[in-house]
KOLLUM-32178 format. One record per residue (C-alpha): residue in one letter; x, y, z. Coordinates in Angstrom, 3 decimals. Example, Ala and Ser with C-alpha at 12.3 -4.5 7.8 and 13.67 -1.06 7.14 Angstrom:
<minus>
 rest       xx       yy       zz
    A   12.300   -4.500    7.800
    S   13.670   -1.060    7.140
</minus>
This chain:
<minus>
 rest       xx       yy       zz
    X  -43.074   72.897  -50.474
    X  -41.744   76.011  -52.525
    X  -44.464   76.334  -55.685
    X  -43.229   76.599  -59.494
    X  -44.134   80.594  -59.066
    X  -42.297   80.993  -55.924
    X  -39.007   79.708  -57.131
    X  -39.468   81.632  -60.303
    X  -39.599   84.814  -58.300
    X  -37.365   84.074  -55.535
    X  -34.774   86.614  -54.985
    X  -31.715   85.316  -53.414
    X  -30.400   87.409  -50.153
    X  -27.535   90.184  -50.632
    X  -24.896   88.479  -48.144
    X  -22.039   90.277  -46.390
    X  -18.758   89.012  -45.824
    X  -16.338   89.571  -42.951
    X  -12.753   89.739  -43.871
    X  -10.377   90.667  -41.094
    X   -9.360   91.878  -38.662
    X   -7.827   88.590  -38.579
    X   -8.153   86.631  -42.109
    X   -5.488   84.414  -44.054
    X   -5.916   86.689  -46.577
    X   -4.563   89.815  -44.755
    X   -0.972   90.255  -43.628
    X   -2.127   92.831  -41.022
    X   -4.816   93.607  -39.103
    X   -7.892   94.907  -41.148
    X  -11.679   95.047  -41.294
    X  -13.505   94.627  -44.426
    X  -17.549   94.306  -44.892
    X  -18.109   93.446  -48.507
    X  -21.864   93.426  -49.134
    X  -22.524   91.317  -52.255
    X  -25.654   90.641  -54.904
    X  -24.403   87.279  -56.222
    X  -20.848   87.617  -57.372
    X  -20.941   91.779  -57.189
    X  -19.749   94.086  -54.582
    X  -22.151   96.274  -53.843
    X  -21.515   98.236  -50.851
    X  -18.090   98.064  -48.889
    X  -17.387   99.162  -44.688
    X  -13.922   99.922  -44.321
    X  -12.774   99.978  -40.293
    X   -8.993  100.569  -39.574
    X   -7.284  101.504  -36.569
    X   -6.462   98.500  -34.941
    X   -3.467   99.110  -34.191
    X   -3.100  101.950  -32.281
    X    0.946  102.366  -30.559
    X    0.644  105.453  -29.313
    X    3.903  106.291  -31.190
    X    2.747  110.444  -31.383
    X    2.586  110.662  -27.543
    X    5.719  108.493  -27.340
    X    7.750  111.528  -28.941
    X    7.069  113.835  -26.151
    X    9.403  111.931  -23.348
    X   12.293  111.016  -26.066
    X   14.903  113.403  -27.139
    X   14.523  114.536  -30.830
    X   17.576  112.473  -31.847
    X   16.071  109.595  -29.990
    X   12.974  110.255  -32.331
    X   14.846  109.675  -35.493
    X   14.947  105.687  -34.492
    X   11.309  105.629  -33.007
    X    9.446  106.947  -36.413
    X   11.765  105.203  -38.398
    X    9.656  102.190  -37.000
    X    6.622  103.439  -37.870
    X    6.897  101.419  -41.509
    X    9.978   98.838  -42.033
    X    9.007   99.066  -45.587
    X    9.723  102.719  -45.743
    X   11.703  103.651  -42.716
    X   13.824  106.441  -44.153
    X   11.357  108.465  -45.109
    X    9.764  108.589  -41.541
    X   13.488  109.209  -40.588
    X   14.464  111.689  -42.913
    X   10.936  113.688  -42.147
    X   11.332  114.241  -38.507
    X   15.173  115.297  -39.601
    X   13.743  118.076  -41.633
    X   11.072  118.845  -39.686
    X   13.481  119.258  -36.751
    X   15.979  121.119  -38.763
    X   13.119  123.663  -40.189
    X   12.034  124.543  -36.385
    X   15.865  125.633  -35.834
    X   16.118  127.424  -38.832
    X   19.146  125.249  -40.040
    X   19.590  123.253  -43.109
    X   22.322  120.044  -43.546
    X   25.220  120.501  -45.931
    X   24.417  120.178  -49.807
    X   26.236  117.072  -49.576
    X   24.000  115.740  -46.944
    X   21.145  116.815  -48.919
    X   22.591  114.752  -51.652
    X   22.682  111.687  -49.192
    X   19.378  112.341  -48.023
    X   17.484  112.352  -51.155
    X   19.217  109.431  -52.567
    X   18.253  107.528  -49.424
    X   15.002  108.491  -50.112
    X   14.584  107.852  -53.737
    X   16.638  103.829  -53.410
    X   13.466  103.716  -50.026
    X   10.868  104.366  -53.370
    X   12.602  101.779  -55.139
    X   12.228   98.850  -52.826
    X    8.905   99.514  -51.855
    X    7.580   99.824  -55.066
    X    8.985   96.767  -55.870
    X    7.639   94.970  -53.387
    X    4.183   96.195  -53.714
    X    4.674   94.856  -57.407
    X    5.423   91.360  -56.395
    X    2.610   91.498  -54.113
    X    0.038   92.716  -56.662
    X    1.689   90.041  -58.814
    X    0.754   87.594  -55.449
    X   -2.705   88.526  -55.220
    X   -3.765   88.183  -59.015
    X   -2.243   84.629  -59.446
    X    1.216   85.528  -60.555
    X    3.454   83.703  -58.676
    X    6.378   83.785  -60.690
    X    6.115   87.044  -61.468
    X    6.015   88.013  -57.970
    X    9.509   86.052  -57.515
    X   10.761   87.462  -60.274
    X    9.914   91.265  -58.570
    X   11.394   89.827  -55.293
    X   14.196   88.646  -56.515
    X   15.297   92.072  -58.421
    X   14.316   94.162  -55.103
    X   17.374   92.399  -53.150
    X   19.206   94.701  -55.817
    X   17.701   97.317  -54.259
    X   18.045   96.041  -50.689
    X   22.107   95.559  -50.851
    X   22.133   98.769  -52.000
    X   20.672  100.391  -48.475
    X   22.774   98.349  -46.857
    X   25.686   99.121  -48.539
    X   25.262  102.811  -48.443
    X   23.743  102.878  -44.676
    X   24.640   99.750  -42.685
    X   20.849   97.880  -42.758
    X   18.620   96.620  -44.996
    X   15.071   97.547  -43.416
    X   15.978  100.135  -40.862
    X   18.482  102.294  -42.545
    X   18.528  105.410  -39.379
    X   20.089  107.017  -41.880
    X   19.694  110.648  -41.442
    X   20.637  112.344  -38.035
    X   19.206  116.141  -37.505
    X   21.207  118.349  -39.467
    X   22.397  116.346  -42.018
    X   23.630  112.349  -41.881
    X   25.379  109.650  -40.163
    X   27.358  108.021  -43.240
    X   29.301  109.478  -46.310
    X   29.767  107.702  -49.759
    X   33.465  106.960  -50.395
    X   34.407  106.464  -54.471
    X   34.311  102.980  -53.563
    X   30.893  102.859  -53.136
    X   29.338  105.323  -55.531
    X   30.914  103.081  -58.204
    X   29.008   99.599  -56.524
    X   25.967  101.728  -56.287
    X   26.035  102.940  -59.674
    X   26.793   99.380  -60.631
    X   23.701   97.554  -59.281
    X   21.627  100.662  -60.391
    X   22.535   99.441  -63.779
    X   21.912   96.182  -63.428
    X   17.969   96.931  -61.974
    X   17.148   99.276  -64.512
    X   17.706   96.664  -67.365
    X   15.344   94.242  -65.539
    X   12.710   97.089  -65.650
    X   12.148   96.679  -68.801
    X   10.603   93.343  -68.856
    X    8.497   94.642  -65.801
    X    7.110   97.527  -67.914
    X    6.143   95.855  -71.171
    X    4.634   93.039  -68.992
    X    2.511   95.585  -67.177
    X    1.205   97.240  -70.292
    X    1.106   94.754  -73.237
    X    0.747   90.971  -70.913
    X   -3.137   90.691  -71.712
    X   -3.426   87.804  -69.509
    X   -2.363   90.237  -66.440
    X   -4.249   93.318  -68.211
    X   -7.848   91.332  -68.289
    X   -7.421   90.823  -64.052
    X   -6.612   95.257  -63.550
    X   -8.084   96.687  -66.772
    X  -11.029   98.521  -65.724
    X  -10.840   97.304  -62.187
    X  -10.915   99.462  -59.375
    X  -12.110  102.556  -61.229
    X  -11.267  105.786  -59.448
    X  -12.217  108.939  -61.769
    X  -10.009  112.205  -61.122
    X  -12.958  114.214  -59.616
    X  -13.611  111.427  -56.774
    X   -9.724  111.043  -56.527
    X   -9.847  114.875  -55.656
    X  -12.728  114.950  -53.755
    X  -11.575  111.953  -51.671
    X   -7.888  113.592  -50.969
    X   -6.296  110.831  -52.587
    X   -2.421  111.068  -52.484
    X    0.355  109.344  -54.040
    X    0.401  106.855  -56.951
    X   -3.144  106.025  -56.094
    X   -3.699  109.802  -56.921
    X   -1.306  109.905  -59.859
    X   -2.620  107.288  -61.715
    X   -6.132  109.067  -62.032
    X   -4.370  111.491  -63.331
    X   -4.182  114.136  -60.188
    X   -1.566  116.046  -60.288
    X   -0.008  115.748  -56.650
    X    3.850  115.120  -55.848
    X    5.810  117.118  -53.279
    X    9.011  116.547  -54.929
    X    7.744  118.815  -57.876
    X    4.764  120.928  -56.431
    X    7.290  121.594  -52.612
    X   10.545  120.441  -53.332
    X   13.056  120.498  -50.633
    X   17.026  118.689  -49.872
    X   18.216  118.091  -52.869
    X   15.020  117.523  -55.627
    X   15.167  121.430  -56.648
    X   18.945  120.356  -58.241
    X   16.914  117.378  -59.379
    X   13.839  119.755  -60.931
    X   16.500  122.025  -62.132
    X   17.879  119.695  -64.482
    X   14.692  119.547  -66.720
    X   15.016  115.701  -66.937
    X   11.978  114.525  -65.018
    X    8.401  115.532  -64.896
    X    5.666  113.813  -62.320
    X    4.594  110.510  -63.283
    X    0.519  110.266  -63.918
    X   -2.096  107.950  -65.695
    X   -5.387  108.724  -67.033
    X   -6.486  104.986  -66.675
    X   -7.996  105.780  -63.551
    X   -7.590  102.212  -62.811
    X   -5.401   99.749  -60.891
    X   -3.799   99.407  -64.319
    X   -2.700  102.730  -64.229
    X   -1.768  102.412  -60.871
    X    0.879   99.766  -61.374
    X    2.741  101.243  -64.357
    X    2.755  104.602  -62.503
    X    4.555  102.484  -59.890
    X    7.174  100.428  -62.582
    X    7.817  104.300  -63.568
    X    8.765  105.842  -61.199
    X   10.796  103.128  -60.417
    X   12.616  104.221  -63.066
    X   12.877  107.407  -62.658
    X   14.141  107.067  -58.738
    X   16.864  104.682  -60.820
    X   17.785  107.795  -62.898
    X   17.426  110.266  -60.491
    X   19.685  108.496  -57.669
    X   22.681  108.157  -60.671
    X   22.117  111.570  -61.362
    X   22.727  112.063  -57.217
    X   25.630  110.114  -56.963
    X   27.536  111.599  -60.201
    X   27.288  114.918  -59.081
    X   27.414  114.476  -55.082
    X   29.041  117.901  -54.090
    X   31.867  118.313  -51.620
    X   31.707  119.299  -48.476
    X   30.705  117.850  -44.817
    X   27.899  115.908  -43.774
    X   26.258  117.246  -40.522
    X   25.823  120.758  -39.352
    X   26.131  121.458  -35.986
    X   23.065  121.914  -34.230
    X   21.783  123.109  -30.459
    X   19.935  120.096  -28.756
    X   17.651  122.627  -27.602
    X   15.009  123.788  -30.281
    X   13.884  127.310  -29.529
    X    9.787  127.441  -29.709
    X    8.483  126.988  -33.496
    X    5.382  125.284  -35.072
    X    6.607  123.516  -38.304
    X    5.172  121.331  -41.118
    X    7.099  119.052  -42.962
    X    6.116  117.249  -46.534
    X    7.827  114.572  -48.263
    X    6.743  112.315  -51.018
    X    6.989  108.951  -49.346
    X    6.358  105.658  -51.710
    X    2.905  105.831  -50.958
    X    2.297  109.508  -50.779
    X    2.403  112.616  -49.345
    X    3.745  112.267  -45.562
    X    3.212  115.312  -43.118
    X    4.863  115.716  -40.151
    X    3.739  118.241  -37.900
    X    6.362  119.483  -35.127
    X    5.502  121.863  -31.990
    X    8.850  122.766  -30.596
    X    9.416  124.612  -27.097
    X   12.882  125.635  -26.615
    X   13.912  122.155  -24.793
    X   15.856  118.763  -26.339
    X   12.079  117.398  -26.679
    X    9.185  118.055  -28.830
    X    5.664  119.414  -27.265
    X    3.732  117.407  -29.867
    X    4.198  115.633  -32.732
    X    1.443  114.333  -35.488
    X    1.961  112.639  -38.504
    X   -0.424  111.680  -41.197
    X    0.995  108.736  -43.162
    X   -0.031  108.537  -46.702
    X   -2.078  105.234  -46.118
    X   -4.670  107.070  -44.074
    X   -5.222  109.690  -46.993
    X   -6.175  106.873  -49.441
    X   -8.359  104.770  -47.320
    X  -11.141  107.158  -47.546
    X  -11.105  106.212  -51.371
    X  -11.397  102.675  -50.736
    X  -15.446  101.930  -50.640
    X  -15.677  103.619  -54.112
    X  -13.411  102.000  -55.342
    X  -14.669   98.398  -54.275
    X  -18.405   98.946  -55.588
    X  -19.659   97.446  -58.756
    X  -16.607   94.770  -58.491
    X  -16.125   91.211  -58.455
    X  -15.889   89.514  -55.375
    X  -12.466   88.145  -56.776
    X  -11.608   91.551  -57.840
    X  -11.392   92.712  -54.356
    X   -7.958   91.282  -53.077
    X   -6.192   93.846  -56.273
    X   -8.286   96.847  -55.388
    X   -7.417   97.075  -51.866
    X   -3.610   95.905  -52.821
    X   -3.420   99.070  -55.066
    X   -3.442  101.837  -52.813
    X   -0.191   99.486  -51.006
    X   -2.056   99.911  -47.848
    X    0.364  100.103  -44.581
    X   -0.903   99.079  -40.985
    X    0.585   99.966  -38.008
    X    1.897   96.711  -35.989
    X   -0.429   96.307  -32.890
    X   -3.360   96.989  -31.349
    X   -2.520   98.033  -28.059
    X   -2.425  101.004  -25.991
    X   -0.671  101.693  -23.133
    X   -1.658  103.396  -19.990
    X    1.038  105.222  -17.632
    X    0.277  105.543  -13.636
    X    1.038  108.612  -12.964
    X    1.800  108.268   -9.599
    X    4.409  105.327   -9.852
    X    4.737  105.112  -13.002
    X    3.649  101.650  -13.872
    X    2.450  100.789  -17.666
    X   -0.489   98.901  -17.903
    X   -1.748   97.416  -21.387
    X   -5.047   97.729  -22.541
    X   -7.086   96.263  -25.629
    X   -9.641   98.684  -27.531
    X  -12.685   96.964  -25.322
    X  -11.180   97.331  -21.860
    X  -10.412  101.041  -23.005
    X  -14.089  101.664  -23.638
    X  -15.474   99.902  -20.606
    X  -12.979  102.088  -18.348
    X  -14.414  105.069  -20.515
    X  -18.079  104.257  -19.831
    X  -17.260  103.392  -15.954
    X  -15.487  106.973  -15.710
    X  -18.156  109.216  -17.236
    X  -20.902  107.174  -15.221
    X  -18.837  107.794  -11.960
    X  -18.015  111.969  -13.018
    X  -21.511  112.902  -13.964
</minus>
């Protein structure tokens, strides 16, 4: 039997939980080792990448126009901005640019994409902290934002807006007066959405404090985005790179970048609800003084050889698409580094010294993005067959091929 003494001094064991890849907790595929002493976090493994498409070497057999649909469905939440991207990087390796009125377009696309997703990522933070009726309430308001894609581009997930060189639908009267319309009608609900994020204590006691990343680990760890912006890092590449139509926006004087020194998921959220109103002013700004003019430049389907980079400040962050062109319809190579991928790296920081319970919020914040499956596929190149593969069959045919080449 344990002795008095013994259970006096007896230590009980740090534990480590498992969460993912596959967990009712997690809409997507992730893997999470929290390490806990009692109740605390106190050491966090963060392992992505299950879901690997293969969507970069997929580019090099389409067509570049035949592109614009495959990154668009890279993220459903934020499918224009993949679009738009590969439009501009396209456009910057033939040395054209789209209309002004199709830059107009373009960045209003853009700005109504921030909307939604920010929205949504409020209702889900709303979700994960207990807030159920909050997060209806967010849900409900974001269908504002919804009709409005589909009004102005035909869908309400995958808008394939933008075509290289400009874009595949113009805004009659008609519409810029029900666009300007609903815009109205969203930005009075923000208000209720702002003072609940800064003055609702009962919210403020579960992201006060939690999830603490300081501005010299949020530069050090390359975080992007709001999760950069609200510990008060300067980064947005529709102020610090501006391209389309945000120097016209800049111009104007109206709007500065968005940033919180809470350093905390806190600050996270109302950089989020602000910028949500600021992409409400900026696209009425967009659509009262849409130029004249035509929509798409013409434009070679042959690309003369260029390296390019293209930026864009998706909802999440900086997105960078890099293009290697060679004078045919179709791209020689094609990487992209999503916005998601910048901020993971932040993640284990930010989870130490937490609550078990706090956990859920912190990895929320950063509005984390998965790809869709974990599968790659292997072409024969002799008839051409496509077999799929998991991660572990992969490795095995790895290990059997170096064993049989050494």
């Amino acid at each position: 039997m344990t002795s008095k003494e013994q259970r006096k001094t007896f230590v009980p064991p740090r534990i480590t939980i498992p969460i993912g890849p596959q967990h009712p907790a997690l809409k997507e595929p992730g893997m999470f080792k929290l390490t806990l002493d009692g109740e605390e976090i106190v050491d966090a493994e963060v392992n992505i990448s299950y879901n690997h498409r293969g969507i970069e070497k997929a580019t090099e057999g389409n067509l570049h126009t035949q592109n614009l649909y495959l990154l668009a469905r890279i993220c459903g939440i934020c499918s224009a901005t993949h679009n738009g991207n590969y439009a501009q990087a396209v456009e910057f390796a033939a040395e054209k640019e789209p209309p002004e009125r199709a830059k107009f377009i373009r960045t209003l696309t853009w700005e109504m994409d921030r909307i939604h997703s920010h929205m949504l990522w409020f209702g889900v933070a709303a979700h994960e902290i207990g807030f159920e009726t909050l997060f209806m309430y967010a849900w409900r308001d974001r269908e504002l934002s919804l009709d409005m894609l589909e009004e102005l581009s035909g869908a309400r997930i995958h808008h394939d807006m933008n075509s290289i060189g400009g874009v595949r639908r113009d805004i009659s009267d008609e519409l810029a007066h029900s666009l300007l319309k609903r815009l109205d009608k969203l930005e009075e609900q923000m208000d209720y959405y702002l003072n609940t994020a800064i003055k609702e204590r009962s919210l403020l006691n579960r992201v006060e404090d939690v999830g603490v990343l300081e501005t010299s680990m949020a530069k050090s760890h390359g975080a992007v985005g709001p999760t950069a912006r609200g510990s008060n890092v300067p980064v947005d590449v529709r102020f610090t790179d501006p391209t389309q139509a945000y120097p016209h926006l800049i111009d104007t004087g109206n709007w500065d970048m968005i940033l919180s020194d809470r350093c905390d998921v806190a600050g996270r959220t109302i950089v989020r609800l602000k910028e949500i109103v600021q992409a409400i002013e900026m696209s009425r700004w967009l659509i009262e003084n849409l130029p004249d003019g035509d929509i798409q430049t013409r434009m070679s389907p042959r690309i003369d050889p260029n390296e390019v980079v293209a930026r864009h400040e998706a909802p999440r962050g900086e997105l960078v698409h890099y293009l290697v062109t060679n004078g045919t319809s179709k791209p020689e190579r094609v990487k992209i580094r999503a916005p998601t991928h910048a901020n993971w790296v932040s993640m284990e920081h930010t989870l130490r010294g937490y609550q078990i319970a706090d956990a859920p919020i912190i990895l929320a914040a950063i509005d984390p993005c998965y790809s869709c499956t974990d599968r790659i596929a292997l072409v024969d190149a002799e008839d051409e067959s496509i077999e799929i593969v998991s991660k572990e069959q992969l490795r095995v045919r790895a290990n059997k091929a170096y064993e049989e080449n050494k």
